[in-house]
C-alpha angles and dihedrals in degrees: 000000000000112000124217109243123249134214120005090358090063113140111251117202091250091064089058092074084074117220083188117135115262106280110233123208098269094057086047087052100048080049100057098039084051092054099047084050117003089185091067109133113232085247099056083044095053087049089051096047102041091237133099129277093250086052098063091030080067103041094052092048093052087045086052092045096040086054091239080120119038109169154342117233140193120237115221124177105231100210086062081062103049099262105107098149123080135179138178111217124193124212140220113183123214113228120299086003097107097099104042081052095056082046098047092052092047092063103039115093101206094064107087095172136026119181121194092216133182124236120057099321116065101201137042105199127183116205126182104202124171095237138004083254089067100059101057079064086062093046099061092054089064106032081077091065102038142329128291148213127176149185132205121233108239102172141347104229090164105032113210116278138173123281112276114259124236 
């Protein structure tokens, strides 16, 4: 499964009116068979696909290089690691304060995600935290720069997946 980039990589609005080449069948196809299983060897593509292993070694570069694909990521459950509690915050900046909170979330670890979003708040950020306790920590990192509301995860029903292909 693709990742979304972090840091300086990170995807603007603007990139989202994709200037990307026309994806054929073929490339529809490699990237439905790597999303299903991003650890597929490029033999075990090729077979899948009916073409040869230089084939889909170049087609998966150009879609790399062409930023189709953008990432593989690992998958770790945060409660094995101690993190059981999450939260989505939304985020309302006071005036100016826009860029010190992009930086701030940049450098805490407990935002695993930070999403720049349109209406009256200006951020959706996700925190993984060990204990409720733990976020109000968070919070008040961020109460300096804007106001705050947030919601505890209680459950996952639908776990997070790649964007469908055409």
């Amino acid at each position: 499964m693709a990742s979304m980039p972090t840091g300086t990589n990170a995807v603007r609005a603007e990139s989202l009116q994709t200037d990307k080449p026309p994806l054929d069948e073929l490339n529809v196809r490699l990237l439905t068979e790597l999303t299903a299983d991003p650890r597929l060897r490029t033999t075990e593509l090729a077979r899948r696909l009916g073409v040869s292993a230089p084939t889909v070694r170049e087609r998966v570069a150009r879609l790399e290089e062409s930023g189709v694909i953008r990432g593989y990521r690992l998958e770790i459950d945060p409660a094995a690691l101690g993190l059981p509690v999450g939260a989505w915050v939304r985020l309302r900046p006071g005036p100016g304060q826009i860029p010190r909170i992009i930086e701030l979330a940049a450098r805490t670890p407990e935002v695993v995600e930070c999403h720049r979003i349109s209406g009256e708040d200006c951020f959706l950020i996700r925190v993984q935290v060990a204990a409720i306790a733990s976020l109000e920590d968070v919070l008040d990192k961020f109460l300096v720069h804007g106001q705050t509301t947030s919601s505890f995860i209680v459950s996952t029903p639908v776990e997070p997946r790649a964007v469908p292909l055409p």
